[in-house]
N, C-alpha and C positions, 0 to 999 in steps of 0.2 A: 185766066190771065196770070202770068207769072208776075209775081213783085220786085219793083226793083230790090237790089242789095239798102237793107239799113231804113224802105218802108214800114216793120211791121215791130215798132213801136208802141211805147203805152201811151202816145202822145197822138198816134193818130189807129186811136181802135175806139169802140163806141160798147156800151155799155145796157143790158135790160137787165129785166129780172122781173119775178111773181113770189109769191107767196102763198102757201095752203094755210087753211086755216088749223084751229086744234084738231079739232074731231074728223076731219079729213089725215092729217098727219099721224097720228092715234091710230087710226085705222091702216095706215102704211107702214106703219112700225111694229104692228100686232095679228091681227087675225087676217088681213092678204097674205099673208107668206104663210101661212098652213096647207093651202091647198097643192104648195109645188115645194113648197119647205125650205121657201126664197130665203136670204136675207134682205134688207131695205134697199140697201145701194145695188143688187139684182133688179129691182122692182124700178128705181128710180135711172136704170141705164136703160131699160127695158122701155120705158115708155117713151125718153128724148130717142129712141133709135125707134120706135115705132111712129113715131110724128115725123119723123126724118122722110124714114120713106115714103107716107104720105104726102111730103112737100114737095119733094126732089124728086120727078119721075123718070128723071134721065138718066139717072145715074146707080149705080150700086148704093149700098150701104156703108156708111164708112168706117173706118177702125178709129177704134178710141183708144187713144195712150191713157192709160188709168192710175195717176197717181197715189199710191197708198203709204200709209206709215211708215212700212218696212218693220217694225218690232215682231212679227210672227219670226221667231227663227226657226233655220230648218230644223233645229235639234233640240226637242223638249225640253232636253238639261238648263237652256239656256234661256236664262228669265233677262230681258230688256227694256222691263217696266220702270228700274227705275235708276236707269242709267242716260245720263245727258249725252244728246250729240244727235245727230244728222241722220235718219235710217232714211229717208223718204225713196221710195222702190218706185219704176214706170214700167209699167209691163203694157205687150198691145194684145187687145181684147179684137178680134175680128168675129163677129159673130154671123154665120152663113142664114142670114135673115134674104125675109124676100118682101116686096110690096103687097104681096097678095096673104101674107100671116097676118092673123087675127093677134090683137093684143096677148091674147093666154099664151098664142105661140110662141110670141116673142118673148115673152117673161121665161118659159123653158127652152129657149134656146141662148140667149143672151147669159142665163144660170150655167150652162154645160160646159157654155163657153168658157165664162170666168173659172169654173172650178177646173176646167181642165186644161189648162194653160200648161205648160212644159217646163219642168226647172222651177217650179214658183219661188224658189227661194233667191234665184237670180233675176235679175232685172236688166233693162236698158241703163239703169242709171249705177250698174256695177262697174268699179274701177274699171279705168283702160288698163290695168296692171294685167288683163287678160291674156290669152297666147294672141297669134295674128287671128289663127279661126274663130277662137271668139269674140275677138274684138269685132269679125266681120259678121257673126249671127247679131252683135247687140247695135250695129250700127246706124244710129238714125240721122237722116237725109234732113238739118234745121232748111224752115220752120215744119213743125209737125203740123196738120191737116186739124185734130181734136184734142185738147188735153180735157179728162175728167176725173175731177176730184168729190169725195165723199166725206162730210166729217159730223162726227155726231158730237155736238158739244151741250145737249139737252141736258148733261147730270154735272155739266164742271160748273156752267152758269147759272143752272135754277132755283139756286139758291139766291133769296136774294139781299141775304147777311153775307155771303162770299166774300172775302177781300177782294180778292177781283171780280171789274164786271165787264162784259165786252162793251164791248166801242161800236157805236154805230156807224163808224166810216167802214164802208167794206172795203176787203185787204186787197180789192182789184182796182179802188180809186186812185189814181196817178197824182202824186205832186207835183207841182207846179215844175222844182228842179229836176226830175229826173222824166221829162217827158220824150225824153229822147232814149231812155231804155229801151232794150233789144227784149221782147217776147219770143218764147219758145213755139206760140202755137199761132196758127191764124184763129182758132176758137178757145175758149177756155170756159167752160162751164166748173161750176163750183156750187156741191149742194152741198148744204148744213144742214142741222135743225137743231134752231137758239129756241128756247122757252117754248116747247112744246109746237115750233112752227116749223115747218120745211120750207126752205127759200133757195128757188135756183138764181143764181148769178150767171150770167151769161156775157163775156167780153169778146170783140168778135172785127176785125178790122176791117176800117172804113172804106177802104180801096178793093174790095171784093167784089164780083163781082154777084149777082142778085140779092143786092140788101134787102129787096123787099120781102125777096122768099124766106130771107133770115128771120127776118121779123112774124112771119105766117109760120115758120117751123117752132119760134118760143112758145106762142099763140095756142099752138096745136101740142105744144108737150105740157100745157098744163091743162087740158083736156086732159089728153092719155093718162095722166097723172088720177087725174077727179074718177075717169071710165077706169081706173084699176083697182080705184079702191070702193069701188061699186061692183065689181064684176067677181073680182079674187075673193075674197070674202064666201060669196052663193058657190064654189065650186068645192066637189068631195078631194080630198084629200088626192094625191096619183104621183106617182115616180115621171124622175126623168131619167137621163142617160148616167150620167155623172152621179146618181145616187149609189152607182155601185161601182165605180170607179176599177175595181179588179175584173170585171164581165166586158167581157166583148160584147155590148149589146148594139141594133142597130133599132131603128124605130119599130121593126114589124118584130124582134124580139122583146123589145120590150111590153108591146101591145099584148102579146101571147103570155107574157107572165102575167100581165096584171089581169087579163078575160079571161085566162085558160087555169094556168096551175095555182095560184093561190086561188079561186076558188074550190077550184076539185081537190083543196087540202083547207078546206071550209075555213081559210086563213082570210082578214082586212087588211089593209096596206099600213094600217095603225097598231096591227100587233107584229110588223116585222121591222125588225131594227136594221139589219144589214143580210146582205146576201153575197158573197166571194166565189172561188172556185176551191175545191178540196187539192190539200198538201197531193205531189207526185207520191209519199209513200202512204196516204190515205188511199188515191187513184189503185197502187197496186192491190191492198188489202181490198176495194171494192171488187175487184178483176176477180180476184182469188174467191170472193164469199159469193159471189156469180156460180162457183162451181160446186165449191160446199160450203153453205154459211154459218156451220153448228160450230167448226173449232175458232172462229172469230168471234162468236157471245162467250164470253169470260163472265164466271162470277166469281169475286174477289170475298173471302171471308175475312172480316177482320175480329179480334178479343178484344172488347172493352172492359178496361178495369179502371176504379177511383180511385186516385192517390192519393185521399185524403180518407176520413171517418165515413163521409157519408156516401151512400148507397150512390149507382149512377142513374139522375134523373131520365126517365124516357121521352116526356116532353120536351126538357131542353137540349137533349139530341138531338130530337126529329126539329126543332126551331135550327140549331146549330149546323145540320146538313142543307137545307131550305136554303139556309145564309149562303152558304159556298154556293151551292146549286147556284143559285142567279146572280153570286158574284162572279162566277166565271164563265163567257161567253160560251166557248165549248159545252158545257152542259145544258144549253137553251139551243143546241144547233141538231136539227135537222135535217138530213139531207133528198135531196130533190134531183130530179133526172135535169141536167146542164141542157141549156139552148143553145148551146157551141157544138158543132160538130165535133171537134176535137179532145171533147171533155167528155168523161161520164158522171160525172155529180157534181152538183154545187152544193155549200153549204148556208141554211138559211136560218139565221139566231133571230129567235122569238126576244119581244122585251119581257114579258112578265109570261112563262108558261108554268099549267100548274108542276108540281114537284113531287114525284111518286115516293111514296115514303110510308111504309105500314109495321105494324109491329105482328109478329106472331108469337104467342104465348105456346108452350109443350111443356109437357110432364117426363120427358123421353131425355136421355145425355146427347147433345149435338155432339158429334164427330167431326172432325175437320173436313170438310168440303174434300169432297173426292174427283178428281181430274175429269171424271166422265160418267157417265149412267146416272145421271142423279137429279132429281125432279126440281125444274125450277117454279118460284115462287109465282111470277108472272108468266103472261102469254106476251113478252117483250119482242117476239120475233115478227110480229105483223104490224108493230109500229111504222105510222108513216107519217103522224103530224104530231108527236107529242115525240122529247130527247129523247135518246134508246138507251135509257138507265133506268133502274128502280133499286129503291133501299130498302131491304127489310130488317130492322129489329128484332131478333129471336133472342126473348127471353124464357129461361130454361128453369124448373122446378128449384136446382141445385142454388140459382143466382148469379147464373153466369148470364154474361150480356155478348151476343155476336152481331157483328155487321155484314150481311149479305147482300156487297153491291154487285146486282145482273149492270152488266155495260158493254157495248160494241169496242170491238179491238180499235174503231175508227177513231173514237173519242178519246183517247187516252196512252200514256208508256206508262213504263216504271216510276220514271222519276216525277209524273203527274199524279201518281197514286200517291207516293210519300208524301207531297206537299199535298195532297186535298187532306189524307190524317193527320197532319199537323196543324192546318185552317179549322179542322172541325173543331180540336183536341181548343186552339185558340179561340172559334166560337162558342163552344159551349162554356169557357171559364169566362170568355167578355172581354177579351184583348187580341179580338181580331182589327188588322188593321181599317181604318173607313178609306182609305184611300183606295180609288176603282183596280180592280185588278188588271193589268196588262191583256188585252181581247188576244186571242190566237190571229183575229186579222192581220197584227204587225206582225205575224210570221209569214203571213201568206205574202205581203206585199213585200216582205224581205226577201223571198225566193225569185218573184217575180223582176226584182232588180239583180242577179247574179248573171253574169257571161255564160249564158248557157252553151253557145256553141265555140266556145274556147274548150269547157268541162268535155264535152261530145271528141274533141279534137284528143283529150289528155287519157279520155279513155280507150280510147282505138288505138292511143299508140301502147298505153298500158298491158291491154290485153290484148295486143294481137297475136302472141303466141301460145294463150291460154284455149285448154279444150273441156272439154265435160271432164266433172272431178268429181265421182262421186263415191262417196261411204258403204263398202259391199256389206252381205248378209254373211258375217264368218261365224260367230256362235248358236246356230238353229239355224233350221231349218223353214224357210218363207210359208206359213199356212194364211188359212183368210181371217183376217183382224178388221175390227171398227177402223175406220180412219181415228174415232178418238181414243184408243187405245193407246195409253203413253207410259214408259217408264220413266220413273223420276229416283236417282240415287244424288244424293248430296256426300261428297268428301272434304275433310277439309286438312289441312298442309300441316304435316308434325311440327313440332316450336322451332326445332331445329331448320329446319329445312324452310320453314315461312320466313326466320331472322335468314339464313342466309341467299334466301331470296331479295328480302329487302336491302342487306347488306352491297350483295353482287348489282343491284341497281343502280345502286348508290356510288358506286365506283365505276361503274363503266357507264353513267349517263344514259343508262336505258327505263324504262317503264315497265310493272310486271305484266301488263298487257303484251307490250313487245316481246317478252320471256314466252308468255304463253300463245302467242300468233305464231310463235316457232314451235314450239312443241307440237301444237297441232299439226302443223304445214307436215313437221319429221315425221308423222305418228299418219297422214294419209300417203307420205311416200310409199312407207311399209305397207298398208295393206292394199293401195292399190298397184303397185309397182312401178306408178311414173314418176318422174326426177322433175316434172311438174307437174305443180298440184294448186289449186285454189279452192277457196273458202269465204261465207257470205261471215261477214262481220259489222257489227253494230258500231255507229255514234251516236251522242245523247244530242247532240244539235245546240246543245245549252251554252256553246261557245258563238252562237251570233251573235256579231256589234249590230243588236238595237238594247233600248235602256228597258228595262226590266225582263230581260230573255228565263231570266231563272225563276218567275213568277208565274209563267205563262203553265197554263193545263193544258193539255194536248199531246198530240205525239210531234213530237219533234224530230222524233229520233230515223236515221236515214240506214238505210241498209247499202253496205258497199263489201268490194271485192278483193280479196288479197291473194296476190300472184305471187309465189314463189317458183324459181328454177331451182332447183341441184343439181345442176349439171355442171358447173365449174367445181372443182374438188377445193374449195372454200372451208375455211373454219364457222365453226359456231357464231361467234363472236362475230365476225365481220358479215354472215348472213345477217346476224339480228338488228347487225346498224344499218344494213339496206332496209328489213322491212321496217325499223321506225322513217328512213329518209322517204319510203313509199308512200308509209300513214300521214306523214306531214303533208308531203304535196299533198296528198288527196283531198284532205281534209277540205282544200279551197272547193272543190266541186262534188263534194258531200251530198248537195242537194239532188246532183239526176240520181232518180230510181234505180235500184238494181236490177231491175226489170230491163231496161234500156242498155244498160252494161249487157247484158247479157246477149241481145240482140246485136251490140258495135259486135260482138266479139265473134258473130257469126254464128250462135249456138242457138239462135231463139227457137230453133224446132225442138230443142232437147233443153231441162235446166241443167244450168253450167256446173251448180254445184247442189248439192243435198245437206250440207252443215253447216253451221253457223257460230260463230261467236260472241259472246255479248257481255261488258263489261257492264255491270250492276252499281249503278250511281245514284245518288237522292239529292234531297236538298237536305243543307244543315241548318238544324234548328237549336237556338239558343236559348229559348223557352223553356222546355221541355220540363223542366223542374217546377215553372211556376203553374202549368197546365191543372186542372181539377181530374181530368180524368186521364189516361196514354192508352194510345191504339197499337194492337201489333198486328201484323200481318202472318195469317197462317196458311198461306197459298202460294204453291210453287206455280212460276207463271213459265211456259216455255214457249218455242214461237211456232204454229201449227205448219207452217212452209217449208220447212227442213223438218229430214229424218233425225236429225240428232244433234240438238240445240246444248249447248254449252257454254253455262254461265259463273262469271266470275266474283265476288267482291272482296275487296280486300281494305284493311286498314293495318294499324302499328299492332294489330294483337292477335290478327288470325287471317286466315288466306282461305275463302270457302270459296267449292268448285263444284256447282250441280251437273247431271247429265241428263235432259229430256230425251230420251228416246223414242221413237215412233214402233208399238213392235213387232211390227213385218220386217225392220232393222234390227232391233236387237232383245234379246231377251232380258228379264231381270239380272241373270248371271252374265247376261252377254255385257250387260251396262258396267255391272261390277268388276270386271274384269277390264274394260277401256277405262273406267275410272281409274281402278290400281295402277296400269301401264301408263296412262298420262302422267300421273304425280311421279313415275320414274324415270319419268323423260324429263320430268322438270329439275330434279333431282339432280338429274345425269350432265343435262346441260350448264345448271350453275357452279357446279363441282370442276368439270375440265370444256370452259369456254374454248380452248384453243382446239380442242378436236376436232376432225371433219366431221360431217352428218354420218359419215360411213361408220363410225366407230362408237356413234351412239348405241345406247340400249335401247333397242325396244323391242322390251319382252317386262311384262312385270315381276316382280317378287315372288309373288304369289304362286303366278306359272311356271316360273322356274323352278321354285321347290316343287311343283306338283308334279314339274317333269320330271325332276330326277328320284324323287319316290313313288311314280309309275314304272320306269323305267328300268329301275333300279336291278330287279333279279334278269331282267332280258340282258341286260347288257354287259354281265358276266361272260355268257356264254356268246356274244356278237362275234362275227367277224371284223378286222380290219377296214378292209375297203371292199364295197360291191364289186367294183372294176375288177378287184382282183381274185375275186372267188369264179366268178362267173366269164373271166377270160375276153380274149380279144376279140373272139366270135359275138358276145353280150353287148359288148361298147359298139359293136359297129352295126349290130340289125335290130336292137333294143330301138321301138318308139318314144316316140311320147305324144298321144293323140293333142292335138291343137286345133280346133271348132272342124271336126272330118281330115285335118292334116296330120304330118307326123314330121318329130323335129328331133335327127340322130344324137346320143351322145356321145362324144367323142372319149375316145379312153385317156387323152393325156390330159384332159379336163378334170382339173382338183376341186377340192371341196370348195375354196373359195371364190372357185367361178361356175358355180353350180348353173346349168340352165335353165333350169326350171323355176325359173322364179314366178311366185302366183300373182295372179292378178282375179282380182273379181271384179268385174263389171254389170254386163246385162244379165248373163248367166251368173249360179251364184258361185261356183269353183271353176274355172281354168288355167291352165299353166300360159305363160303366153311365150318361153321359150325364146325369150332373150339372153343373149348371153354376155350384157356388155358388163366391163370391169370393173368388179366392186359394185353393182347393182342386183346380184342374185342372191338366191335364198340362203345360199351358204354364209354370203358376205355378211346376210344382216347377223347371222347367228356365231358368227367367227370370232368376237369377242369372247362371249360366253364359252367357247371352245379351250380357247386360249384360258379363260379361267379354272375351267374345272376340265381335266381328260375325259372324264364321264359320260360328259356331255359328248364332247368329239366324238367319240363311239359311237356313241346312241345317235347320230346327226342321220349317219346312213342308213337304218333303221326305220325313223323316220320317213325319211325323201324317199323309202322303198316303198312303208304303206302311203305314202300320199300318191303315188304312183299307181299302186294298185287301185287307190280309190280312182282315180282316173277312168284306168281301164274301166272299171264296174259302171263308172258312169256313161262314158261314152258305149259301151255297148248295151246297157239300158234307154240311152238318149236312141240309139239306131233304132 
């Protein structure tokens, strides 16, 4: 029965109520919520919606507008404990109850509900200063059906020296004057608990229609009430839905984790704290160690030395790694096969696991840990319920002290290595901070909120004209290698050239990252010969807006893609403002994998690129002086997915540039040589920004001297030009094999449009016998012509035996 307009008054609604005794209310406030790891007011919704359906058989369950505080803000930063004024929030709680659940069911369903409400930081009761559409999601239809309120006032009042003390009129008895107020609900329940008692208040208007069922459903919710703090208590601990709030779980997945994989990972539901889904750039690295999992276990060697008189303790080491260990969720997490079809691992953080940590004593000088072949300490690789790290201690005859952390590539970047040795360096002197560390979960759940398919949109259009770009074999010759076979050359930037690096930044608004994403980009035009080219490149991820991103351990860091064209005859300078305008946008959708990139772009049967870039960033520490002991790192880390991994870091005093090379790509010499030729290109670029790409150098120093003091007595006695020794008969039936083709050279073709420009790709030398303008082999080397006559001679010389090596090949390939 509808109510008239202006019936549902405090003047005409009627009024019960009950009370739990202590030890009953004690028991609702304490050990009931362990079994489902309720809070009170879950418990205390749970049982009036369980006597509900009991009472009422006709009908659904009904929703309850749930008035709360409002002080939770959505933003950690922001404390509202002790600020005056109005927060009070109405959110609606529907919980998909049935008359046929048993109280336990109801308590974990009515829990799901609450916690997983939508927006909880928004309410019904948020301004109408909303758009229209929101006004029309918050819009409620007066009088509402149920208002329930919760308020624990057990610790304001219990005292009972207090200045204040409550009042025994309850705050739902009506004066006299104001009996003609308007109510917001036809019900209004209101549970407290004063001096250790729980008391529901029930107000509920008179012109309803079955008062008498009203009266049988209070009746029955202080039963439900009595039966759950008799029942909750006897039951084992068990998950609900919402205890993992990032899992898609339904009931029959959940049932499967708690009967199936945490036992068969001999885990209780009391030693798991939380369970998520693994980062998209953790997803790929699983994908990857699926095929070979040895160059993802990293051991990281650190030097420990004491800044002060005394020796370094081994005991309060091995306490001060312990401490980090289990202050940082990442090191308590293990990963487990996902119940999502969509996923392949989830991650599960133990609360207290134990913490592998041992010392080994030798009489022998340690060496710096060596990239590969070299025995580890642990059998870390058949871990499947305990982190997949271990720390060893190697103390050495001499008195030197090393840190041998074994750790999964899954667990960690760079700039989570830097900050755990400055945690340690902080725990072991005793001014580590006690504030909890930031969980790697606020990362996952920040990902899980990004426009994913806006990112998907930005990268199709990105790369839609990007193809396979990969690094040939130009120095050696491809024989069979380890996959962990790795060259590692470190260079770093002469005074000169690092200032006028920093300089050139400084004035044209760019970053030395941007300087160096061109370089690279110029330096794969050359050896592959396409005028597009792309390359995988690193972000640290340490720019997400949530509060404390630069605390967090883990890998954060995202792998993306950088497209350059050369095909418009473009300056320097105005390429390098496109790829920083590139790297900005991007940056917004940072988070999809480069795995995924690579599939929009159409390439997923082949990888798009083989190299990578990666700028080398830490955290800064302001300690460092006050520390007892400093940790340095003596491990060049590179990244096992690319053939030729290049890293940067740079500050005001030096510009260091390592090169990992994989060596079926390149040899030691082959490294050293791309190393010299980059820092020439870098060189070349800050020197004359206005030039095109066509009039860059790339050729290094080094090669150049070595050409013209190879070459030097041959090209005395050279001819001219081929063209014209060997006549017009030569230019017109002269080949040039191209994969079983041949491709004429024309006689009125000059040096600078040579056609034979090389390309290596699948095979590891071919010409590909292009002949567009200003892209061949002559064009790239026609500066250097121009400089020295020498060279110009000797050019054709050259392009003759590169020719002959051709022929040699293709008729050994037949």
């Amino acid at each position: 029965m509808a109510l008239a307009h202006g019936r549902n008054t405090l003047g005409n609604s009627s009024q019960a109520s009950f009370t739990l005794d202590r030890s009953m209310t004690h028991i609702l406030m304490s050990t009931a919520n362990h079994a489902f790891n309720t809070e009170p007011v879950e418990i205390v919704h749970a049982a009036l919606l369980h006597a509900f359906t009991n009472t009422f058989h006709d009908r659904y369950p009904p929703a309850f507008f749930s008035e709360e505080q409002g002080r939770e803000a959505c933003d950690s930063s922001v404390n509202l404990s002790r600020t005056v004024g109005c927060f009070t929030t109405i959110s609606i709680i529907s919980a998909l109850a049935a008359r046929s659940n048993s109280l336990t069911d109801m308590v974990r369903c009515v829990k799901d509900s609450r916690r997983q409400r939508p927006r909880n930081c928004l309410s019904h009761s948020t301004p109408r200063s909303l758009s229209l559409a929101d006004q029309h999601a918050f819009e409620i239809k007066d009088p509402v059906e149920i208002i329930f309120s919760y308020t624990d006032l057990n610790q304001q009042f219990n005292n009972p020296d207090s200045l204040f003390q409550r009042c025994n009129i309850a705050f739902t008895q009506s004066p006299v004057t104001v009996a003609n107020l308007a109510r917001f609900a036809l019900i209004d329940i209101a549970a407290s608990v004063v001096q250790g008692q729980l008391k529901i208040e029930i107000t509920y208007n008179k012109e309803m229609k079955g008062q008498d069922r009203i009266i049988q459903w209070i009746g029955k919710s202080e039963c439900s009430l009595k039966a759950a703090a008799e029942e909750l208590p006897l039951l084992k601990p068990c998950y609900t839905i919402c205890d993992f709030p990032l899992l898609s779980l339904s009931d029959t997945t959940l049932d499967e984790l708690s009967r199936r994989v945490l036992p068969h990972l001999g885990l209780s539901s009391d030693q798991v704290q939380d369970i998520y889904p693994s980062a998209p750039v953790q997803q790929g690295m699983m994908m990857s160690q699926a095929k070979s999992p040895r160059p993802y276990w990293t051991r990281v060697r650190w030097t420990v030395n004491s800044t002060g008189t005394q020796p370094v303790d081994l005991d309060r080491l091995k306490r001060a790694w312990k401490l980090v260990a289990s202050r940082h969720s990442i090191l308590r997490t293990i990963f487990i096969d996902a119940l999502e079809p969509s996923k392949i691992k989830n991650q599960l953080v133990l609360k207290d696991p134990p913490v592998d940590v041992s010392v080994l004593c030798t009489d022998q000088p340690v060496p710096p840990v060596p990239t590969s072949n070299f025995k580890w300490h642990t059998d870390i690789f058949n871990r499947r319920d305990t982190p997949q790290h271990s720390l060893v201690l190697v103390q050495t005859a001499s008195g030197n002290l090393f840190c041998d952390l074994e750790i999964n590539h899954t667990m960690f970047d760079g700039y989570s290595l830097s900050l755990i040795r400055q945690e340690i360096c902080a725990a072991y002197t005793g001014t580590l901070s006690t504030t909890p560390a930031p969980p790697y979960k606020v990362y996952i759940d920040y990902l899980h909120k990004l426009p994913m398919d806006e990112g998907k949109q930005f990268w199709q259009a990105y790369l839609q004209d990007a193809h396979a770009c990969h690094f040939p074999t130009l120095w050696q010759t491809v024989t069979s290698h380890s996959p962990q076979d790795r060259t590692l050359v470190s260079i770093s930037l002469d005074s000169a050239t690092h200032h006028a690096l920093l300089a050139f930044c400084q004035r044209h608004g760019v970053t030395p990252s941007n300087v160096l994403y061109l370089a690279w980009g110029i330096l794969l035009r050359a050896v592959t010969g396409s005028d597009k080219v792309c390359f995988g490149y690193a972000t640290s991820g340490r720019d997400a807006p949530f509060p404390g991103v630069d605390m967090v351990v883990g890998p954060l860091i995202n792998m993306l893609v950088c497209f350059l064209n050369f095909e418009t005859q473009s300056s320097v300078l105005s390429i390098m403002h496109k790829v920083q305008e590139d790297y900005l946008a991007a940056l917004r959708f940072q988070s999809i994998p480069v795995g995924k990139e690579m599939q929009l772009s159409g390439t997923s049967g082949q990888g798009l690129v083989n190299t990578a870039v990666f700028a080398q960033v830490g955290p800064t520490d302001r300690d460092t002086n006050q520390h007892e002991i400093s940790i340095s790192d003596q491990t060049g880390r590179g990244s096992p997915d690319y053939d030729i991994a290049l890293a940067f870091s740079h500050d005001e005093v030096e510009t260091m540039i390592s090169f990992d090379c994989a060596a079926p790509a390149l040899s030691q010499r082959g490294t050293q040589n791309l190393a010299g030729l980059f820092i020439r290109l870098i060189a070349d670029i800050i020197q004359i920004p206005d030039q095109t790409v066509d009039m860059v150098h790339v050729i290094s120093h080094q090669d150049l001297q070595s050409l013209q003091a190879e070459d030097q007595a041959v090209s005395e006695n050279s001819q001219p030009c081929a063209d014209e020794v060997s006549g017009e008969k030569s230019c017109e039936n002269t080949d040039v094999p191209r994969n079983g083709a041949s491709a004429p050279i024309h006689r009125e073709q000059k040096l600078g449009s040579c056609p034979n420009k090389m390309s290596v790709g699948e095979s590891q030398c071919k010409p590909s016998g292009q002949d567009d303008e200003g892209s061949g082999c002559g064009c790239r080397l026609r500066p250097y012509a121009r400089e020295d006559p020498m060279i110009a001679e000797n050019l054709v010389l050259i392009s003759l035996f590169v020719y002959l090596l051709f022929v040699f090949l293709a008729f050994f390939r037949s």
